[in-house]
N, C-alpha and C positions, 0 to 999 in steps of 0.2 A: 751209693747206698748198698749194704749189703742185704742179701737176701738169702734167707733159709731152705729148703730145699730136702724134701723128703720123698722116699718111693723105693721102687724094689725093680732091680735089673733080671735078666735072663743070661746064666751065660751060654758058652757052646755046647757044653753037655748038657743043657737042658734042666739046671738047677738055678732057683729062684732064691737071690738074696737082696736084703734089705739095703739101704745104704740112705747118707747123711752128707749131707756138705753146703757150702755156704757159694753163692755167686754173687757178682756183682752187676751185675742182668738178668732181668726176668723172664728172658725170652726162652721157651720152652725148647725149641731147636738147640740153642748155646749150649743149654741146659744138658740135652741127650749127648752131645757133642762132647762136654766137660766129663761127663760119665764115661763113655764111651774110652776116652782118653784115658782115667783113672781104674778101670777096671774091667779084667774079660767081658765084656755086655752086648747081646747078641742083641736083645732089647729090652728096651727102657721103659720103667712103668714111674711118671711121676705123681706121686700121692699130693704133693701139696708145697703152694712155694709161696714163702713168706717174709714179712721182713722178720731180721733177727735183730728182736729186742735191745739184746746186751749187746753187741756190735754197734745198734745205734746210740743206746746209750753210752757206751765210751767213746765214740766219733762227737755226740753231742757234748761231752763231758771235754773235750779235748777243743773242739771251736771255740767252746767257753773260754777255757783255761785260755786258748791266745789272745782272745778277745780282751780278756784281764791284764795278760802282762803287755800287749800293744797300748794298751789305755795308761797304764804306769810307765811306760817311756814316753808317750809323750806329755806325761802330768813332768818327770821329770826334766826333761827336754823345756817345757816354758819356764819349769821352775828355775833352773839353770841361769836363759837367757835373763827371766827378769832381773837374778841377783848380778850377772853381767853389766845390765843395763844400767841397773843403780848403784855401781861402784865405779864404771867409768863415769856415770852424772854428779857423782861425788869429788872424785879426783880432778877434773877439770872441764866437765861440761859438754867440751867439741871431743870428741874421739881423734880426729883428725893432728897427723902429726903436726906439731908447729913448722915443718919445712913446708908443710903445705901451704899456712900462711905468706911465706916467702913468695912463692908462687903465685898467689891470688894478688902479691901488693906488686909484682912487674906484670901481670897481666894488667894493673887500673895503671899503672905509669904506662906502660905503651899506649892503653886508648887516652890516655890525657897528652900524650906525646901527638898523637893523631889528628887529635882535633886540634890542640892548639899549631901542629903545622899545616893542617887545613885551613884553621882561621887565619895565620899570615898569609898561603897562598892565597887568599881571597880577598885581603885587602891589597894584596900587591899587585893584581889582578885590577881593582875598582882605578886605586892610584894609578896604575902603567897606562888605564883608560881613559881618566881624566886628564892626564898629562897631554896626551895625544889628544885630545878632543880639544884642547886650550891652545896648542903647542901648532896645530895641521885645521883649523879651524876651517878656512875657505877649499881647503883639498877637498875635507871632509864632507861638507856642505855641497861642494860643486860634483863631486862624487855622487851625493844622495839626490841632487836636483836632476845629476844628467840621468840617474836610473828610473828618477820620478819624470822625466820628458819620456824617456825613450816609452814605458809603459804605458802612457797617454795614447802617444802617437801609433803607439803597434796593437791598443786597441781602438782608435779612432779610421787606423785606415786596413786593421785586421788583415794586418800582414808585419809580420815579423823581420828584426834586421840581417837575423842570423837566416832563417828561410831565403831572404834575397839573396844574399852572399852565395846560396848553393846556389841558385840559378843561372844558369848557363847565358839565355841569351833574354833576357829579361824585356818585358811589354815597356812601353810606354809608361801606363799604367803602373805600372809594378813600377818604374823607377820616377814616378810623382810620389807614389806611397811612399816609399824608399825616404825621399827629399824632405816628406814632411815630418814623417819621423824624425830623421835626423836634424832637422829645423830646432824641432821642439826640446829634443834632448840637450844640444848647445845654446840653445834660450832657456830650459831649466838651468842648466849645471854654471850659464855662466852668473844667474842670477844667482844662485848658491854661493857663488866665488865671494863678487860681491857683497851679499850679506854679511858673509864668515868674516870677509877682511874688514868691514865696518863693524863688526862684532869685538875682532880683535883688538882693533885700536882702541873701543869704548874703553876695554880692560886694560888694555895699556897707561892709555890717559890718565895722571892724575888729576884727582879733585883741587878745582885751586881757585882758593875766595876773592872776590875782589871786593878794593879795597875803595869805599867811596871820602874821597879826599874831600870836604870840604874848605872853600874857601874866607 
């Protein structure tokens, strides 16, 4: 903000003249300071400091004036965009080039590639396990009995097969635990065997009618 600024200086010879000027600080020091600089002045007598009017009013006249033409570029600016927006909604809708499309239809082919090779790995997966399960019947079985004894026995005698194994010079004790463990696990697993291989034959065996012959 400018400020008006009136008073009368002193020069060296001792003659008193008036003087006028405009600051942009109020401050009475700046003020003598600005005088000083502008004119012989031994010292400074300020009469009176004020705002200037007409400086404010064409500072105020000029915020205006951009305030107006910043307000007309952006009325123009949306105006623009709108008529943008509804000539390309005319012309076809998507903005988006049609190679784009291209793009969007091998990103859906690759995830349809994905699943459906997902979805054969996973029945090849179910199949290769029921094969085996039909195919290894009593292994399997005798497999799952012996892991079903051995867990019995190595919490019944709360000692483990593999813990004995490290043991160097083993009690007594330790090797009845040991025994029964291992009892148990070859009376599960062989009872598994068993089952599985009478399981297998059931499915082997064909059904077959018989035939009541009257006489």
């Amino acid at each position: 903000m400018t400020h008006h600024v009136t008073g009368r200086y002193i020069d060296f010879d001792g003659r008193s003249h008036n003087f006028s000027l405009d600051s942009d600080v109020a401050d009475r020091g700046h003020i003598e300071d600005l005088v000083e600089a502008r004119y012989p002045a031994k010292k400074v007598y300020i009469n009176h400091v004020g705002v200037d009017h007409a400086a404010r009013e064409a500072e105020r006249k000029q915020h205006n004036q951009e305030e107006r033409e910043r307000r007309e570029q952006q009325e123009e600016r949306l105006t623009s965009g709108s008529s943008s927006s509804s000539s390309s909604s005319s012309s076809g809708g998507n903005p988006r080039p049609a190679i784009m499309g291209l793009f969007d239809n091998n990103d859906d082919d690759d995830d349809d590639e994905g699943v459906s090779g997902g979805s054969i790995l996973g029945l090849l997966a179910i199949g290769g396990g029921l094969w085996a399960f039909f195919t290894f019947t009593p292994l399997i079985l005798m497999l799952l009995g012996g892991a079903f004894g051995t867990w019995i026995g190595e919490f019944a005698t709360n000692q483990g097969l593999i813990d004995y194994r490290e043991i160097k010079e083993p009690t007594s004790d330790q090797r009845k635990k040991a025994t029964i463990a291992l009892a148990l696990a070859l009376l599960c697993g062989g009872y598994g065997f068993v089952q599985g291989t009478n399981m297998q034959n059931g499915w082997n065996t064909p059904d077959t009618i018989e035939e009541v012959k009257t006489k």
